[in-house]
Phi, psi and omega in degrees: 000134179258161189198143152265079213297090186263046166186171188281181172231145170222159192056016173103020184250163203273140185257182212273095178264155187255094171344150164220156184238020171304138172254285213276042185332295185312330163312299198299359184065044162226129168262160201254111156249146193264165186193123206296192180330190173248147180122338220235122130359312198272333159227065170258321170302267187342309214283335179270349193269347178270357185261301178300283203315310182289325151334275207299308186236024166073053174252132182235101188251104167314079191290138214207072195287162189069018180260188195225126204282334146316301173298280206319327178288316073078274226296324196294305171273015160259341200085016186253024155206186210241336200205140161210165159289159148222103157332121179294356177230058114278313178329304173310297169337313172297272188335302191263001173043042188248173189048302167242009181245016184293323198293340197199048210288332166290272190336287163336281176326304192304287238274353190271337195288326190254055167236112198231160166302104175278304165213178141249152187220174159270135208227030157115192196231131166288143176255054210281088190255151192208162202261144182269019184263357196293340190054071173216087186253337145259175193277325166316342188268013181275359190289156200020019155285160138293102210246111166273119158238014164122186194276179184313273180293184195066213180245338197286317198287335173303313194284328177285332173307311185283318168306323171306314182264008182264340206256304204227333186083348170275164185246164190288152156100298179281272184293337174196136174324132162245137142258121193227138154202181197302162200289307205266355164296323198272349184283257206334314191290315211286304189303332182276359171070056198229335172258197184242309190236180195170108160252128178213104175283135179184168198275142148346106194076062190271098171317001186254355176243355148318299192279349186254307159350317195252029158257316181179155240286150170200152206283331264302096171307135179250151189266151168284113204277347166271351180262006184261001210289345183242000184264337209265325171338307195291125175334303205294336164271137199243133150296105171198173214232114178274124187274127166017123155067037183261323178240133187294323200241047140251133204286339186249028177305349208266009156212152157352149167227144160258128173221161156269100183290157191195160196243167172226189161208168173282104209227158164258179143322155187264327189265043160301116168310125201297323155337292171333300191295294207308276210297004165266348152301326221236299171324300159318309198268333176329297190247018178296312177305314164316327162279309157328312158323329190288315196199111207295354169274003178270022197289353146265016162253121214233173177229009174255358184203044164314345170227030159289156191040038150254151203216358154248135197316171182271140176289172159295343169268348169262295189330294204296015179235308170303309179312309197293310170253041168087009168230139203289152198257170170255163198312301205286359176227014171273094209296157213249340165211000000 
């Protein structure tokens, strides 16, 4: 659905939107950004900051919701929107033009060189949830379930295949059922009792884990941090912790759960007019506590650590607003041309 956002959002839910019907958006002085599902960190991020751009700085950003963030990086280096997430472990894919870009493996290359950066951010902890009457207490009791790892297409469902067997040793497919469909098909299937488990990357206090909380009690598997060390390697992940008492109808809230944390980032056109990016940079950072208010999963998203697990270069309208209040960029993310 594309939506042109006219209202806040609070606790991460999407307020109340007005349709827009533009095809050549970006003519019309509204710029178009794609953003995955509702539920996701990124886009309660997309959706207040686009609530903010507009407000704050008379920017009308079209949100163009539910997409699969492999395409939107695509379209995002094609010109055909202006702004997006880019997951960091797409990026390599692109370069090399493997796993979901193997079909066009040219296109992929072209289109990651004309991407530049704005920020990286934290962008919530997988949730490896389970119902607790399932007598499924490790990632080991998972052998012949049902497992949701997430949608067809994109990076979370590989990436949950892989922490589960790095966790337990089965393999998908083989060992436990994998399920894959759109996020919100699988929160219905899981509340309809139809899975056993259900990994869902989502921000800390994740309304989504809320809402399957208030059918019945449930579990979070903490993951083991000596089997993780080489799945953890990559810049954009992270080690962290849902802290105690975070979710009411979780049955082991009474201690830390260890997860594995990921970052996503914000990325533009690369021939976004540089003028452009600053005030949308500025804007951002401007109004980040208000926004963090807003919606208690944006609490990682910081303005003291913007380029860790970024892994695409800076726009020039992002340099010259970091340059400005001072803080050093790092080398690697400065574009050599």
């Amino acid at each position: 659905m594309m939506y042109q956002i006219g209202k806040t959002i609070a606790a991460g839910v999407v307020a109340s939107a007005m349709a827009i019907g533009a095809t050549t958006a970006s003519a019309q002085g509204i710029l178009k950004g794609d953003v995955g599902g509702v539920g996701s960190v990124n886009h309660t991020f997309m959706i207040i900051f686009s609530t903010t751009l507009q407000k704050k700085a008379g920017i009308n950003l079209q949100v163009n919701e539910g997409q699969t963030l492999t395409r939107s990086a695509l379209k995002l280096g094609q010109g055909k929107i202006d702004l997006s997430v880019v997951p960091p472990v797409m990026v390599p894919w692109m370069h090399k033009g493997t796993k979901f870009y193997k079909k066009n493996p040219a296109a992929a290359k072209k289109a990651i060189d004309n991407i530049r950066l704005i920020l990286a951010y934290g962008s919530g902890v997988r949730h490896y949830m389970v119902w607790e009457d399932s007598g499924i207490k490790t990632f080991a009791d998972l052998k012949g379930k049902r497992v949701f790892v997430g949608p067809p297409r994109g990076g979370a469902s590989p990436v949950a295949i892989q922490a589960i067997k790095l966790n337990s040793g089965l393999v998908n497919k083989k060992d436990y059922k994998e399920i894959r469909m759109p996020w919100n098909a699988g929160i219905q299937a899981m509340a309809d009792g139809k899975l056993d488990a259900f990994v869902r990357p989502a921000g800390i206090g994740a309304a989504s884990m809320d809402q399957l909380g208030a059918k019945r009690k449930f579990r979070l598997l903490d993951v083991d941090p000596a089997k993780m060390v080489k799945f953890m390697a990559k810049p954009d992940r992270v080690m962290m912790k849902i802290p105690a008492g975070t979710y009411k109808n979780q049955s082991n809230n009474d201690k830390d759960v260890v997860v594995d944390g990921f970052r996503h980032q914000l990325a533009v056109r690369k021939n976004m007019s540089a003028d452009q990016v600053y005030k949308i940079t500025k804007t951002l950072f401007d109004n980040l506590p208000d926004m963090k208010k807003a919606a208690v999963t944006l609490r990682d998203v910081s303005a003291k650590d913007p380029f860790t697990g970024g892994n695409i270069p800076l726009h020039a309208g992002a340099i010259r607003y970091y340059k400005e209040v001072g803080m050093k960029i790092p080398a690697n993310m400065i574009a050599s041309k």
